[in-house]
PQR file with spaces between the fields and no chain letter, atoms N, CA, C, O and H, PARSE charges and radii, in Angstrom:
ATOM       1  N    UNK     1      -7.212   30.329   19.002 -0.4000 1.5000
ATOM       2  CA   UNK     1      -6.938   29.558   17.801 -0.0000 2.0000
ATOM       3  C    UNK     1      -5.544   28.941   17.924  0.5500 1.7000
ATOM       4  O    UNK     1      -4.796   29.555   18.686 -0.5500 1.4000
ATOM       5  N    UNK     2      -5.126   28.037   17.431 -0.4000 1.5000
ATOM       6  CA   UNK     2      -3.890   27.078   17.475 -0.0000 2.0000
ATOM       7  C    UNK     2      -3.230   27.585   16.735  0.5500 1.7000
ATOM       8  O    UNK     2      -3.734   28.246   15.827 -0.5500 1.4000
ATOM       9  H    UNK     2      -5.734   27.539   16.813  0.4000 1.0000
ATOM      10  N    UNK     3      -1.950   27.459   16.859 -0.4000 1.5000
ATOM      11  CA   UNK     3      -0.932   27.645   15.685 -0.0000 2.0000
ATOM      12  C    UNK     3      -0.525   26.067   14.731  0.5500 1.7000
ATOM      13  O    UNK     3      -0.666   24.862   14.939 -0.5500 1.4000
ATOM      14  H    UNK     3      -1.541   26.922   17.597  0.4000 1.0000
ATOM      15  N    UNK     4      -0.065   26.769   13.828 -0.4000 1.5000
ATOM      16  CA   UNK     4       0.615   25.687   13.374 -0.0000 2.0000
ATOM      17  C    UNK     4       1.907   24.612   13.889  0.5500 1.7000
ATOM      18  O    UNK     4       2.916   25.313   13.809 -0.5500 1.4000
ATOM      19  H    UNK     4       0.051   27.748   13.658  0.4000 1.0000
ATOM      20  N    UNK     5       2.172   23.713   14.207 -0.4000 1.5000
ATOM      21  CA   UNK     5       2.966   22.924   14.608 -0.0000 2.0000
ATOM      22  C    UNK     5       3.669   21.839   13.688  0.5500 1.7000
ATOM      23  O    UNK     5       3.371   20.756   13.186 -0.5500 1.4000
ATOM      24  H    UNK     5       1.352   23.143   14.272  0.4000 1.0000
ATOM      25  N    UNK     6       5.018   22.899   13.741 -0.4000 1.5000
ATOM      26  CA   UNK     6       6.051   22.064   12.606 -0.0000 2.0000
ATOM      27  C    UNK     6       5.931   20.384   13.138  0.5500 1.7000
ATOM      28  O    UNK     6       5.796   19.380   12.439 -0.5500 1.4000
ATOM      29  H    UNK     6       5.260   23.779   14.149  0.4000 1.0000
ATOM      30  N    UNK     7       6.010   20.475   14.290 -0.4000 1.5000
ATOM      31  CA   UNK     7       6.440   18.477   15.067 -0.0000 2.0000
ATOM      32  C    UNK     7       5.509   18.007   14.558  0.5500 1.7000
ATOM      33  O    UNK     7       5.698   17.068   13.785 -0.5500 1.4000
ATOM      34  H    UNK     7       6.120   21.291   14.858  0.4000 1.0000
ATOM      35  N    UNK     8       4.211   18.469   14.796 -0.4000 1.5000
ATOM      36  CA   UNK     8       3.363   17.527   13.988 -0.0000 2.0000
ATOM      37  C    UNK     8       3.106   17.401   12.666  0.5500 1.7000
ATOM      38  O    UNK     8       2.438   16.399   12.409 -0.5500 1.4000
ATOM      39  H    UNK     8       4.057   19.232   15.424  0.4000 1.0000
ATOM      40  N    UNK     9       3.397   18.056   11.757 -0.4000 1.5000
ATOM      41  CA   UNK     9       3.533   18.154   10.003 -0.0000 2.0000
ATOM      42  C    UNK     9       5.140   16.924    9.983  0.5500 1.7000
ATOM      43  O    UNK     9       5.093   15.812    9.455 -0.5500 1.4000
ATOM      44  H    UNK     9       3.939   18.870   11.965  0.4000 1.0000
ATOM      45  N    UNK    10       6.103   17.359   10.510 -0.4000 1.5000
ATOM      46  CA   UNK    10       7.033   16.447    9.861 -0.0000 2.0000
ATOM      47  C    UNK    10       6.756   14.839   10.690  0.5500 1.7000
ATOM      48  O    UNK    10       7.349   13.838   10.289 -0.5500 1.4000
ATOM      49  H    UNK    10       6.142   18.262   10.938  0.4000 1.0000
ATOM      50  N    UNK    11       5.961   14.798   11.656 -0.4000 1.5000
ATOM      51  CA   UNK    11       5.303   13.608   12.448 -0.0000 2.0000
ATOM      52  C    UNK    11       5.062   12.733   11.258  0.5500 1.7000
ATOM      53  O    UNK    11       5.591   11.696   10.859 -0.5500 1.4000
ATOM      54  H    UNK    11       5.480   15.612   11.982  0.4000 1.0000
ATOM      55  N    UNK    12       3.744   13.759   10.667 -0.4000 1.5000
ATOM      56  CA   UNK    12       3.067   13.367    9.192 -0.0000 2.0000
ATOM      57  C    UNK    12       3.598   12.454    8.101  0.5500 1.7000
ATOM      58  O    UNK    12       3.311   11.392    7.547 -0.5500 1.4000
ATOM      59  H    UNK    12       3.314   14.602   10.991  0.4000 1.0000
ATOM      60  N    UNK    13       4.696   13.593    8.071 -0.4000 1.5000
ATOM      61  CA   UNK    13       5.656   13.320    6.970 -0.0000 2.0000
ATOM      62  C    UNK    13       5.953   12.202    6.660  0.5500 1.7000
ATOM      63  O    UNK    13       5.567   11.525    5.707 -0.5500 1.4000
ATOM      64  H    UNK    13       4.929   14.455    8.520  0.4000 1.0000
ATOM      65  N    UNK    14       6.637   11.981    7.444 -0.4000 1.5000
ATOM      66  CA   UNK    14       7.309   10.935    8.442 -0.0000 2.0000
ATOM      67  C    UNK    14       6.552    9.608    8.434  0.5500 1.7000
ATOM      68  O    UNK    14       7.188    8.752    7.819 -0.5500 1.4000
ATOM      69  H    UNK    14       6.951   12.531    8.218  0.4000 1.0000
ATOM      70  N    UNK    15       5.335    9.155    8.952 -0.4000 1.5000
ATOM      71  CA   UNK    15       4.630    8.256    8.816 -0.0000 2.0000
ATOM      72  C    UNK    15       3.947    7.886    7.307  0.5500 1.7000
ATOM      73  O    UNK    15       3.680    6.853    6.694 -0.5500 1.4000
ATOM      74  H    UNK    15       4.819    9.851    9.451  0.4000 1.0000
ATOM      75  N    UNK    16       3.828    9.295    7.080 -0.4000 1.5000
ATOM      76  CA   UNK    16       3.170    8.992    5.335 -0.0000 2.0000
ATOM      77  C    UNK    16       4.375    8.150    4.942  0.5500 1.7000
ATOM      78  O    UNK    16       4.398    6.929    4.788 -0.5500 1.4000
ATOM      79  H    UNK    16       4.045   10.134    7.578  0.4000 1.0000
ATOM      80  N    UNK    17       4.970    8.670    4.861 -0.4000 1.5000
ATOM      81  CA   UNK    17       6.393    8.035    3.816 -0.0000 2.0000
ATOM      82  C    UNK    17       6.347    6.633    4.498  0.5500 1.7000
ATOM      83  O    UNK    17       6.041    5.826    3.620 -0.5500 1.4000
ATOM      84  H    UNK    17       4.952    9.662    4.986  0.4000 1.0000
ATOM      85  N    UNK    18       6.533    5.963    5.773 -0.4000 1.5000
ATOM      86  CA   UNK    18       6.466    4.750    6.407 -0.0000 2.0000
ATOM      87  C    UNK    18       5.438    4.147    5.575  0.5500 1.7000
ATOM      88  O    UNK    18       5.414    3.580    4.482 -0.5500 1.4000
ATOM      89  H    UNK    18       6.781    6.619    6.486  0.4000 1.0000
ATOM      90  N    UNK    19       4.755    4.407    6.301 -0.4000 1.5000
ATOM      91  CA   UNK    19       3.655    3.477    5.705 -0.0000 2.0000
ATOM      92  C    UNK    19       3.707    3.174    3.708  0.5500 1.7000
ATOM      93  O    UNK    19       3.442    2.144    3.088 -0.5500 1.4000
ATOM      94  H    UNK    19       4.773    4.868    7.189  0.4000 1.0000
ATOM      95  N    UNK    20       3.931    3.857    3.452 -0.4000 1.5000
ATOM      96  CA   UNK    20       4.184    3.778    1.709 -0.0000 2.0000
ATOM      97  C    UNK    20       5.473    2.807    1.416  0.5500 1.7000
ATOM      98  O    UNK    20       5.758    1.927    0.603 -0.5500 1.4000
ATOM      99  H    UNK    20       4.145    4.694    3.956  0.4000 1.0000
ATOM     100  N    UNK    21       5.901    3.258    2.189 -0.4000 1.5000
ATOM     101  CA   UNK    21       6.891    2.474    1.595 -0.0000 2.0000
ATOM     102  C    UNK    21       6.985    0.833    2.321  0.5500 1.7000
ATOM     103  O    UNK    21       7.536   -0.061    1.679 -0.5500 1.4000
ATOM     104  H    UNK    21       5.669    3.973    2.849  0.4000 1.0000
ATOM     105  N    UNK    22       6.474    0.594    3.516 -0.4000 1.5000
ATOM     106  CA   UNK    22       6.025   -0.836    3.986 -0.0000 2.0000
ATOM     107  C    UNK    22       4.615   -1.257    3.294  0.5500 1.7000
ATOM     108  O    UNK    22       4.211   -2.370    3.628 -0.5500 1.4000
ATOM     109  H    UNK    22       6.026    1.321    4.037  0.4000 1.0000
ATOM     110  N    UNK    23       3.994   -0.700    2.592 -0.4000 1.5000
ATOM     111  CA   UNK    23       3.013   -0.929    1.710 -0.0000 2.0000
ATOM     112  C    UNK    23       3.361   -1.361    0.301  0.5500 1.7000
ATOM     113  O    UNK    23       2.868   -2.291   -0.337 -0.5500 1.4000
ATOM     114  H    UNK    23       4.322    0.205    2.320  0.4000 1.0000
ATOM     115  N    UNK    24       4.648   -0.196   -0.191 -0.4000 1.5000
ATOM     116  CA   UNK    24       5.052   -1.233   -1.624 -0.0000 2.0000
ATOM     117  C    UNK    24       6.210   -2.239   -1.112  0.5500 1.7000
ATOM     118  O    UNK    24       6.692   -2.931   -2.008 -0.5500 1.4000
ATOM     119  H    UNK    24       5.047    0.559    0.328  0.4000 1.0000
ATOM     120  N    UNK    25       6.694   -2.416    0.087 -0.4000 1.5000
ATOM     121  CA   UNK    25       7.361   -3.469    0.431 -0.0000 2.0000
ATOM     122  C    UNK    25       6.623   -4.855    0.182  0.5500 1.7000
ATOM     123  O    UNK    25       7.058   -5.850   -0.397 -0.5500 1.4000
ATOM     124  H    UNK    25       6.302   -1.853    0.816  0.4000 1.0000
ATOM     125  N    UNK    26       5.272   -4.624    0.836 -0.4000 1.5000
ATOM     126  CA   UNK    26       4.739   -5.887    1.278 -0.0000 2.0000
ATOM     127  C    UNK    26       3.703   -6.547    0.165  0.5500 1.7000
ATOM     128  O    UNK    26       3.253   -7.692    0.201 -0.5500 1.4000
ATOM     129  H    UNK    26       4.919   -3.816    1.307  0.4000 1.0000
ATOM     130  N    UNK    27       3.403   -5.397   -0.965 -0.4000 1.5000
ATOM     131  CA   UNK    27       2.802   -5.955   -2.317 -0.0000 2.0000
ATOM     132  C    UNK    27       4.461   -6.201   -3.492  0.5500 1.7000
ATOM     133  O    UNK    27       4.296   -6.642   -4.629 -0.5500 1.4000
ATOM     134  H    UNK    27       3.768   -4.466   -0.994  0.4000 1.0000
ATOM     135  N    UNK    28       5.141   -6.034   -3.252 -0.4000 1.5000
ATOM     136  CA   UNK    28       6.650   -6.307   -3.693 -0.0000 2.0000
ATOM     137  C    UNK    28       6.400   -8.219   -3.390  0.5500 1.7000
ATOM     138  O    UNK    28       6.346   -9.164   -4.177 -0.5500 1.4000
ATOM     139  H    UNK    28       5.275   -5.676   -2.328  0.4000 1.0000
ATOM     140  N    UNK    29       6.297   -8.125   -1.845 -0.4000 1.5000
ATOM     141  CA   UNK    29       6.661   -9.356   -1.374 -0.0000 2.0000
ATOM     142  C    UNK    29       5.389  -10.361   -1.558  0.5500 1.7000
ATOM     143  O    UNK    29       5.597  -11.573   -1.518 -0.5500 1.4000
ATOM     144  H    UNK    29       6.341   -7.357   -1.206  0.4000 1.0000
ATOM     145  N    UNK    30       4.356   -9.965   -1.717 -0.4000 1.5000
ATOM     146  CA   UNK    30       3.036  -10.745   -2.093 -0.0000 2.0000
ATOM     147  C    UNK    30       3.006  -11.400   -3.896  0.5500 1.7000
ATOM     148  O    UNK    30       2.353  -12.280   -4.457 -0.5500 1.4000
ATOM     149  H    UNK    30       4.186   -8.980   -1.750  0.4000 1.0000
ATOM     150  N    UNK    31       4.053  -10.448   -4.334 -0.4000 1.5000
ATOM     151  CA   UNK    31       3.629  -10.729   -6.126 -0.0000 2.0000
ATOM     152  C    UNK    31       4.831  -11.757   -6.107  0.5500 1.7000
ATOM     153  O    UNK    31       4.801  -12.845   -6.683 -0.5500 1.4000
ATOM     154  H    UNK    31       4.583   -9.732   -3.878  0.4000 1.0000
ATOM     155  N    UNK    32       5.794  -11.315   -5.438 -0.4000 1.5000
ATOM     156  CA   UNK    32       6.821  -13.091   -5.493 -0.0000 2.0000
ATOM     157  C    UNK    32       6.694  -13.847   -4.848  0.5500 1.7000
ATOM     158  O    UNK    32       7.636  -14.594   -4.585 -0.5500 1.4000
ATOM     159  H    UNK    32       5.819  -10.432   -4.970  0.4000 1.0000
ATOM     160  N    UNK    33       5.191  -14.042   -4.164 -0.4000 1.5000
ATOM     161  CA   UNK    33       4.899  -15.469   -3.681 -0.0000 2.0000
ATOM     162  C    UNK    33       3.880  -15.732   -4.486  0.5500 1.7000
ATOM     163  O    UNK    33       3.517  -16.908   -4.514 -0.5500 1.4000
ATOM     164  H    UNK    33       4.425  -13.435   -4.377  0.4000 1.0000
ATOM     165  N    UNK    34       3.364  -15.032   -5.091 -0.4000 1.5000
ATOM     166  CA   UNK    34       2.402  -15.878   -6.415 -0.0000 2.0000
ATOM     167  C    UNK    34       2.758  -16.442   -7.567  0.5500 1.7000
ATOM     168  O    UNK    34       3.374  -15.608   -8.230 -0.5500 1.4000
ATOM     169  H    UNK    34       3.658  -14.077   -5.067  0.4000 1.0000
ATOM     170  N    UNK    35       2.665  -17.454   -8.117 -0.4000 1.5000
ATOM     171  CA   UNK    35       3.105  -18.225   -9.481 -0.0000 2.0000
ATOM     172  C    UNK    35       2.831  -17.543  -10.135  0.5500 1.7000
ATOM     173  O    UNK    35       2.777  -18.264  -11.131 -0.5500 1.4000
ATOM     174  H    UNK    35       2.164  -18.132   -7.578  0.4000 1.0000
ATOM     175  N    UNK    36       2.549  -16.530  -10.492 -0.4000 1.5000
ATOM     176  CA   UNK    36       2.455  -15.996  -12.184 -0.0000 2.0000
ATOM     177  C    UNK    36       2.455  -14.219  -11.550  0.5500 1.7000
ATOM     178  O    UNK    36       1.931  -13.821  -10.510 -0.5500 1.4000
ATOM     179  H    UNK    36       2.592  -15.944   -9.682  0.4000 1.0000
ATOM     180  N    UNK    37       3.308  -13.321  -12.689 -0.4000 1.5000
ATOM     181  CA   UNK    37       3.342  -11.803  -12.557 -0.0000 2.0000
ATOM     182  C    UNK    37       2.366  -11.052  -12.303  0.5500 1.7000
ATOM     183  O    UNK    37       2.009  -10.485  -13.336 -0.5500 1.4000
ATOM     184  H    UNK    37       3.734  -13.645  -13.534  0.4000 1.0000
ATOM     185  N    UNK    38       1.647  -10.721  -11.260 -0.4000 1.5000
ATOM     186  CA   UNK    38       0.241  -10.298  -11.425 -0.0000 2.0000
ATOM     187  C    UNK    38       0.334   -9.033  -12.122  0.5500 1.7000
ATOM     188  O    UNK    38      -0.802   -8.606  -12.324 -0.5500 1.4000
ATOM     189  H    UNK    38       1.937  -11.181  -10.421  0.4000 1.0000
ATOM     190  N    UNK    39       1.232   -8.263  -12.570 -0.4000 1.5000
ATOM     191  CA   UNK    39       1.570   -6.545  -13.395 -0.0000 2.0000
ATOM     192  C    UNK    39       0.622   -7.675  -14.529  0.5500 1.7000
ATOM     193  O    UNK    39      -0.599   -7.608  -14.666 -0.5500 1.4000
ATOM     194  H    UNK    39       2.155   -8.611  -12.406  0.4000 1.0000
ATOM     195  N    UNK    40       1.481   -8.620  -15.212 -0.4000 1.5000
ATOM     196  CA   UNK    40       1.556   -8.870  -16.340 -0.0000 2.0000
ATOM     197  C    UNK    40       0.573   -9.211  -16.358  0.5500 1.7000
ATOM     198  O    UNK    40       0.071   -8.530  -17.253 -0.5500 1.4000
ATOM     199  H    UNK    40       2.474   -8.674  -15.100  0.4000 1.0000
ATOM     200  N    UNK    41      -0.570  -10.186  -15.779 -0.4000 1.5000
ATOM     201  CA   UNK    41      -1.776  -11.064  -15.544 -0.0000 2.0000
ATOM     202  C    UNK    41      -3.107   -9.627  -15.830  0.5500 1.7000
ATOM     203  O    UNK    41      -3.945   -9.596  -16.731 -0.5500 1.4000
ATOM     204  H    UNK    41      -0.163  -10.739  -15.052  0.4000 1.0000
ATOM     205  N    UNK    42      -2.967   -8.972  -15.135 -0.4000 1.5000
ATOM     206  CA   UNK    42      -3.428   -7.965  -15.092 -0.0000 2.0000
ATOM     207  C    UNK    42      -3.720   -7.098  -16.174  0.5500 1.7000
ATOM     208  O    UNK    42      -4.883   -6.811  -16.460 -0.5500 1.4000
ATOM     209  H    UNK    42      -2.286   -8.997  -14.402  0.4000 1.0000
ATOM     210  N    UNK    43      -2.425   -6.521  -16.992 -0.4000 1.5000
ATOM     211  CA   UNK    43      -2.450   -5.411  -17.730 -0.0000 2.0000
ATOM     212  C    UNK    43      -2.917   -5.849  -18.851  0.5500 1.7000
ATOM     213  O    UNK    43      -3.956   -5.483  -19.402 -0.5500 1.4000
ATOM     214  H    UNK    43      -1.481   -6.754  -16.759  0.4000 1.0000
ATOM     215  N    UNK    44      -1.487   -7.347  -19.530 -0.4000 1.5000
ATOM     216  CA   UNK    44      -1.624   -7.775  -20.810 -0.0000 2.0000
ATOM     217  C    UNK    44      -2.503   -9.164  -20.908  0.5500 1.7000
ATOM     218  O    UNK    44      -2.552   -9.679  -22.025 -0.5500 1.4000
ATOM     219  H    UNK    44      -0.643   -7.645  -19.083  0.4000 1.0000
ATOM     220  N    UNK    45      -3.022   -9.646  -20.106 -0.4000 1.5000
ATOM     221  CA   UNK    45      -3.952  -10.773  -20.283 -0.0000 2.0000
ATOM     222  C    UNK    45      -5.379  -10.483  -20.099  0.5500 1.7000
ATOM     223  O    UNK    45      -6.282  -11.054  -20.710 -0.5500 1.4000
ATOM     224  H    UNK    45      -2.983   -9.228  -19.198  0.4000 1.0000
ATOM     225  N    UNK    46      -5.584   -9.201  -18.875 -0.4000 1.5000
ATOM     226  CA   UNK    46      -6.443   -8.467  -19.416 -0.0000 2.0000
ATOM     227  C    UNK    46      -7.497   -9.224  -17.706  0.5500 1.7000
ATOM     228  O    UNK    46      -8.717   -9.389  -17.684 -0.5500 1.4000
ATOM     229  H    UNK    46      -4.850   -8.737  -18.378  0.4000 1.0000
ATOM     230  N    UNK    47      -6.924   -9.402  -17.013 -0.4000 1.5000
ATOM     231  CA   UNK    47      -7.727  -10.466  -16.038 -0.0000 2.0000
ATOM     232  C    UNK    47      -8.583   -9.924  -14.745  0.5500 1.7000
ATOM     233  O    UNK    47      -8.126   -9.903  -13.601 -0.5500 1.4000
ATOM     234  H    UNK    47      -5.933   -9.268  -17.032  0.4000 1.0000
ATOM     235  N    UNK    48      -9.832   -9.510  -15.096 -0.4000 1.5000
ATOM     236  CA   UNK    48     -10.130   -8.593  -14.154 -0.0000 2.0000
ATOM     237  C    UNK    48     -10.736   -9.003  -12.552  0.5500 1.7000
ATOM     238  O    UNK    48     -10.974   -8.271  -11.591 -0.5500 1.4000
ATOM     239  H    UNK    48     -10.202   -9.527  -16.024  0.4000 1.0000
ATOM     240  N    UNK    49     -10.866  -10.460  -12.721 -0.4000 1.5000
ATOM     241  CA   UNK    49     -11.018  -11.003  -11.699 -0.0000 2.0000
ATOM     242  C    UNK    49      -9.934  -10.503  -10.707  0.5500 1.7000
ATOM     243  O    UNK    49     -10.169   -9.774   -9.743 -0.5500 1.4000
ATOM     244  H    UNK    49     -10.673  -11.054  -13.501  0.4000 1.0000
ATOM     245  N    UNK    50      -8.677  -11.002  -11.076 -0.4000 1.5000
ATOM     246  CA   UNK    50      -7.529  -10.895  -10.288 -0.0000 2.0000
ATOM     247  C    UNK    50      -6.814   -9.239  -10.040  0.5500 1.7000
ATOM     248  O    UNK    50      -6.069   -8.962   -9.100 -0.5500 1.4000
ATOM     249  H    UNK    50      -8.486  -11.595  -11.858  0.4000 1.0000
ATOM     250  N    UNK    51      -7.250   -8.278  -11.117 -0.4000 1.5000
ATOM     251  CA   UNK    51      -7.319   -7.101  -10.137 -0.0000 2.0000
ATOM     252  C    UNK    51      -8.119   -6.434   -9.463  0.5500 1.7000
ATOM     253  O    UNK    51      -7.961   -5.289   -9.041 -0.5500 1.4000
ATOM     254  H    UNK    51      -7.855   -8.503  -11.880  0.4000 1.0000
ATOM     255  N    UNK    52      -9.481   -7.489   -9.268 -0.4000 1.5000
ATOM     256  CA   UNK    52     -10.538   -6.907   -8.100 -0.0000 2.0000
ATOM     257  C    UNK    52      -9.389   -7.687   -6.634  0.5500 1.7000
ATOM     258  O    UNK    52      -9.243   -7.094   -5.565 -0.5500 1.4000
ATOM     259  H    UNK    52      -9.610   -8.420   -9.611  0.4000 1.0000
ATOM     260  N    UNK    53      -8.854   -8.782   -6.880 -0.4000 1.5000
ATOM     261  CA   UNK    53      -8.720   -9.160   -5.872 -0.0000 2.0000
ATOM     262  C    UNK    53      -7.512   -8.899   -5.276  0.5500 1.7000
ATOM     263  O    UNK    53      -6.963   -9.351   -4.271 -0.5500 1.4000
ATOM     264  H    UNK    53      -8.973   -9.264   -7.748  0.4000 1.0000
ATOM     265  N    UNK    54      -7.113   -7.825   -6.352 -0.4000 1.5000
ATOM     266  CA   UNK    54      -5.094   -7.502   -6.156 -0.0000 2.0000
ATOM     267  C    UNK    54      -5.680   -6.280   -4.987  0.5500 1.7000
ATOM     268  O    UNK    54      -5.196   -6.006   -3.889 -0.5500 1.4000
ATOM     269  H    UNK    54      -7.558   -7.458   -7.169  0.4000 1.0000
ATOM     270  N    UNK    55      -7.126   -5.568   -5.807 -0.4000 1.5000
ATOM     271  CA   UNK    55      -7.206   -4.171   -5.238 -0.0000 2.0000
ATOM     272  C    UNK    55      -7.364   -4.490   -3.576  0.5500 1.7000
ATOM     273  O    UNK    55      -6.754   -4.213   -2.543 -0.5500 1.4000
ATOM     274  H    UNK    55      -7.519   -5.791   -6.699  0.4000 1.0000
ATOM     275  N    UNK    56      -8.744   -5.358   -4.039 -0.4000 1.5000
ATOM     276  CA   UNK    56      -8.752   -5.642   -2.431 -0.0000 2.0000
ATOM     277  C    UNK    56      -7.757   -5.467   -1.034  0.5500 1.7000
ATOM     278  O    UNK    56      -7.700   -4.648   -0.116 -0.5500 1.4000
ATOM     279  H    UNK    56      -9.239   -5.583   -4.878  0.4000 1.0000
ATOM     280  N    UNK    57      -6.964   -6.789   -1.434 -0.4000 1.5000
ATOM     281  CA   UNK    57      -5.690   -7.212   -0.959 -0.0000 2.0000
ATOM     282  C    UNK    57      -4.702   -5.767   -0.814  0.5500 1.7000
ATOM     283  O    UNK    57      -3.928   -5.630    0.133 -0.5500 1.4000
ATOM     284  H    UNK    57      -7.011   -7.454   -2.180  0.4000 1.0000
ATOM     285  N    UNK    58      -4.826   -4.961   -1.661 -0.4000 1.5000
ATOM     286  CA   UNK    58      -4.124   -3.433   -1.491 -0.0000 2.0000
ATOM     287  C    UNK    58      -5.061   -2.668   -0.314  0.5500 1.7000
ATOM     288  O    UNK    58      -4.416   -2.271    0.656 -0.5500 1.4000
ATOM     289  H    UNK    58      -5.455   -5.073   -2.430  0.4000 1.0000
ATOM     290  N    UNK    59      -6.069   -2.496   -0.302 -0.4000 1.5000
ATOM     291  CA   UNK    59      -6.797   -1.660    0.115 -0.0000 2.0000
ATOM     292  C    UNK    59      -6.801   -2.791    1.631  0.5500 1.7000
ATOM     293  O    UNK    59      -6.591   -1.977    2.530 -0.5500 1.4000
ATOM     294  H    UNK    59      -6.593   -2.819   -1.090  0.4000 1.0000
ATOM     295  N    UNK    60      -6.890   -3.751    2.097 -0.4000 1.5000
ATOM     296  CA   UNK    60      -6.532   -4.777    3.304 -0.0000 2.0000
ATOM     297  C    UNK    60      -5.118   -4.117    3.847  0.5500 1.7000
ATOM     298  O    UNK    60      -4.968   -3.448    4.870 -0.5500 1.4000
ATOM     299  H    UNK    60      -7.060   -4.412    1.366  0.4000 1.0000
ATOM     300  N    UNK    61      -4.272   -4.439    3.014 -0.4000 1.5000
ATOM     301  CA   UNK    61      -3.034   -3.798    3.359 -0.0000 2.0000
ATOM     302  C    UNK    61      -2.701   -2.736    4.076  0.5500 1.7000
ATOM     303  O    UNK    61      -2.180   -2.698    5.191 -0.5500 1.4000
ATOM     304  H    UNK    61      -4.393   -4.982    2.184  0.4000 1.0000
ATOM     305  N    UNK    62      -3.096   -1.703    3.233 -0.4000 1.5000
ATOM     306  CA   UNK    62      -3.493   -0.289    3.530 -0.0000 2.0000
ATOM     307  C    UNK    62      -4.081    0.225    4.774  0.5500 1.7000
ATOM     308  O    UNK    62      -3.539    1.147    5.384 -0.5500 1.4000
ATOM     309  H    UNK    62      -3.519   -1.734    2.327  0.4000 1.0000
ATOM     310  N    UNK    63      -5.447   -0.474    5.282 -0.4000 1.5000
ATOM     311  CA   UNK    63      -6.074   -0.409    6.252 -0.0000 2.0000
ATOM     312  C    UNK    63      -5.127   -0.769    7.287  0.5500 1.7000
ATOM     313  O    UNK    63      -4.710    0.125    8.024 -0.5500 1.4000
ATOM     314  H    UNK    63      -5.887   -1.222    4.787  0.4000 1.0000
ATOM     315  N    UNK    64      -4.802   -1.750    7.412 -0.4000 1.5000
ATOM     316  CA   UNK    64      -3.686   -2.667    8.227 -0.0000 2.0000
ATOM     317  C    UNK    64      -2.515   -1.687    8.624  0.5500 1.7000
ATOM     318  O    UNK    64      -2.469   -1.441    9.830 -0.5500 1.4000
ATOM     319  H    UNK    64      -5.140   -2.476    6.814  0.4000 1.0000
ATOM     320  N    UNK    65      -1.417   -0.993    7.716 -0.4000 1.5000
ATOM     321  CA   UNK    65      -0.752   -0.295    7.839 -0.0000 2.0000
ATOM     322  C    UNK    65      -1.004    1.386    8.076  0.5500 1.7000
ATOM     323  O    UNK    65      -0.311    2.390    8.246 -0.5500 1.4000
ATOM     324  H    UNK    65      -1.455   -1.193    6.737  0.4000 1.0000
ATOM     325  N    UNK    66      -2.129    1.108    7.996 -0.4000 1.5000
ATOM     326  CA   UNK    66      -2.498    2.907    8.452 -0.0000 2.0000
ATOM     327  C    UNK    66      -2.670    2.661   10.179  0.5500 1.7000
ATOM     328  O    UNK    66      -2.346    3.495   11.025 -0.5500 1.4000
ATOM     329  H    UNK    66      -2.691    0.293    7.858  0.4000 1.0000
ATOM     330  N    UNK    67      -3.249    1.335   10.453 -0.4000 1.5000
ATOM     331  CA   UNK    67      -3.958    1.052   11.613 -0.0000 2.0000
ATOM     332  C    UNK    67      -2.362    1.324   12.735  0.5500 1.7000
ATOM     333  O    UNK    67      -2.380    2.205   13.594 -0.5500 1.4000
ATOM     334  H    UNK    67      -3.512    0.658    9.766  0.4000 1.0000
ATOM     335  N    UNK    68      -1.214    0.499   12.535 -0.4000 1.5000
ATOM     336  CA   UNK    68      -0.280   -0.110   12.901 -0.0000 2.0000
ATOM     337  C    UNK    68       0.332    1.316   12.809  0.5500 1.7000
ATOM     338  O    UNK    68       0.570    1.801   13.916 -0.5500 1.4000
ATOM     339  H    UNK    68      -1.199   -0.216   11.837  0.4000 1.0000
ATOM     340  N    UNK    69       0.583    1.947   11.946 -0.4000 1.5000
ATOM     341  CA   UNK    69       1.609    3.294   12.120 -0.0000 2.0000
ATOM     342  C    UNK    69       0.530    4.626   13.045  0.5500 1.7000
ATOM     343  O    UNK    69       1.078    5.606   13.548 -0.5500 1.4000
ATOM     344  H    UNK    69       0.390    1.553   11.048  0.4000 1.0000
ATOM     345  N    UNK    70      -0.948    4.421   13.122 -0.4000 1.5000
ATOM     346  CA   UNK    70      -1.306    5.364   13.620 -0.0000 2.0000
ATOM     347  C    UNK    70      -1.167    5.239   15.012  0.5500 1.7000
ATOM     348  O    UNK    70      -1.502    6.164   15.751 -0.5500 1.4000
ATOM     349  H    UNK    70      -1.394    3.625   12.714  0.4000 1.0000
């Protein structure tokens, strides 16, 4: 049976946190290239088109940056 291996838990760590945080970097940097607040479009206008397509675009992202840090 294997032991546990600290290198690879803080490996983990380590990449989790990367990737999160180049993930809210890059939806940071996607909502100030769109003409209008998508928080605001979203929450208080009520626009559900545009958070199927925010999710999407998150979940694209996501894939992308899991791919690239793994």
């Amino acid at each position: 049976m294997t032991g546990f291996h600290i290198e690879a838990f803080v490996n983990a760590i380590v990449y989790a946190l990367l990737g999160i945080v180049i993930f809210a970097l890059s939806f940071i940097t996607i909502d100030k290239c769109t003409p209008h607040d998508l928080w605001k479009e979203i929450i208080e206008e009520k626009n559900i088109a545009l958070a199927i397509i925010v999710g999407f675009m998150a979940l694209a992202m996501g894939i992308i940056i899991a791919s690239a840090v793994h």
